[in-house]
N, C-alpha and C positions, 0 to 999 in steps of 0.2 A: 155118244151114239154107239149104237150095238156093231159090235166088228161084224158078226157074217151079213149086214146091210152091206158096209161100206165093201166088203168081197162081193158080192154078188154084182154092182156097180161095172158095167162092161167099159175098159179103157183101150183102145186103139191107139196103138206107135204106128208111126208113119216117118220115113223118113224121105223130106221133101228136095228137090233143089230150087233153091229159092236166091236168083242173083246169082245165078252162077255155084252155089256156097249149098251143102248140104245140111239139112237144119231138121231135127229133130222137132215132132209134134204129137205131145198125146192129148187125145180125144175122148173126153167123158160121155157115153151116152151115144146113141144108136146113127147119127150123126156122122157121116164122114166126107162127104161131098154138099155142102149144103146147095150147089148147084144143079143137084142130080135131084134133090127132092123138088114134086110139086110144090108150086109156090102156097098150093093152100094146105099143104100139108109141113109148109117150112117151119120151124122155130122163129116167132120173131124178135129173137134177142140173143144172142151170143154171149159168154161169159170169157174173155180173153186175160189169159196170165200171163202175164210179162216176168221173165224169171231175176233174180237177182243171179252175184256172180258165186259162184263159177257157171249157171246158165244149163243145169244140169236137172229136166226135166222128170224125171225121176223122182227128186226131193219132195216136188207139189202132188204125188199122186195122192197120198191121205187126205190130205186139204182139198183138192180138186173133187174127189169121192164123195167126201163129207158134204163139201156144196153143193155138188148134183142131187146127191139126198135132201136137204135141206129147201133145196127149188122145187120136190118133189119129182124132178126131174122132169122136167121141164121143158131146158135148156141146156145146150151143149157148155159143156164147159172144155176151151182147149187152152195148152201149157205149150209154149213154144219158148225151144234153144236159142238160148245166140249163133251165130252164123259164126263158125269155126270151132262150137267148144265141146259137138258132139258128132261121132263117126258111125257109121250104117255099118252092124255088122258084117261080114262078107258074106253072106247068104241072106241077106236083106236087101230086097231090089228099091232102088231110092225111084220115087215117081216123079215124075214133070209134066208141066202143063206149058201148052204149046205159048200160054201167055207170059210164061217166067223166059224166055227167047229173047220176048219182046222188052224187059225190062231194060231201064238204062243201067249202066256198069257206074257199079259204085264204087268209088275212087278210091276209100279207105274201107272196105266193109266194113276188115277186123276191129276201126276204132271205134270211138263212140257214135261219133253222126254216121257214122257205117249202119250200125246197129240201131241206130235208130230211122235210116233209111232204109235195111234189110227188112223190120217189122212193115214198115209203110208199103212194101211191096209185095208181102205176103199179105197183109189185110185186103187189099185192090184185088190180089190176086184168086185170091179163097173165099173171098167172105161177099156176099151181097150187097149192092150200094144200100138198098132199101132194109137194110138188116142192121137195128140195132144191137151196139155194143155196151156191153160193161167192161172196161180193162182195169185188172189187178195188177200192180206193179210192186211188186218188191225189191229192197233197196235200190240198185239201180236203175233196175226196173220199172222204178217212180218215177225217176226222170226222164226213162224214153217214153213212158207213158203221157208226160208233160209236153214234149218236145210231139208227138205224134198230137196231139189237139190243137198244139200252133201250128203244125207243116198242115194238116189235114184238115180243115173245117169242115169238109164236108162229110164226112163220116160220123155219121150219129152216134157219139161217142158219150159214157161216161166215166168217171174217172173215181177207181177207190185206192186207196193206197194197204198195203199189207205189211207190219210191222210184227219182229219177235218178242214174243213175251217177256220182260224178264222176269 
């Protein structure tokens, strides 16, 4: 794919509190409150990356680029941190939504069922019940991607996995 496509390609950082737990999210495409758009003007499908570790958002922007090209763009594609493995720089204002107050307090965030409770409550929280999903999980990522279709049926969910070349 030609590089000044995947530049031109608008990505938005945001950094959210989610669970108490400040969490890094970038957003492929014009897309950043999908609750703010008209429902008939909403995207009806979301492309969700689930990051492997170290959970450093950043890593997926080519990949994430490349696949909003490739959807034609479409479709929002966003890339979400682990809950503790990335910090708002000091001049970066972290946002909240009055519904992340409301979430239950997760026991262990930092460990796994943390983390995979942490995604389950930024999904509820961001994303449209009526809005289906694609979630990309790599390495670990796979499996809270696993673990997120068992806790969650109700989220129109499907599931790809994302593996390194070798």
């Amino acid at each position: 794919m030609d590089s000044s496509i995947k530049e031109e390609v608008p990505v938005h950082e945001e950094f959210i509190l989610c669970c108490g737990v400040e969490t890094q999210v970038l957003k492929c495409g014009p897309w950043t409150n999908l609750f703010n758009e008209q429902r008939a003007n909403r995207p009806k499908l979301l492309i969700f990356i689930i990051t492997g570790n170290p959970g450093f958002c950043s890593f997926y922007v080519p990949f994430a680029k490349t696949l909003y090209s490739l959807t034609n763009r479409r479709f929002p594609i966003w890339v979400i941190s682990h809950a503790g493995h990335a910090l708002a720089p000091k001049d970066k204002k972290i946002l909240t939504t009055s519904d992340d107050s409301n979430a239950q307090e997760i026991k262990d965030i930092y460990g796994l069922q943390g983390q995979v409770e942490h995604k389950l409550a930024f999904l509820r929280t961001h994303v449209p019940k009526e809005m289906k999903l694609v979630v990309i999980g790599h390495s670990i990522g796979c499996y809270i991607s696993l673990e997120i279709l068992k806790l969650a049926p109700e989220l129109p969910l499907m599931l790809s996995t994302l593996e390194a070349k070798k």
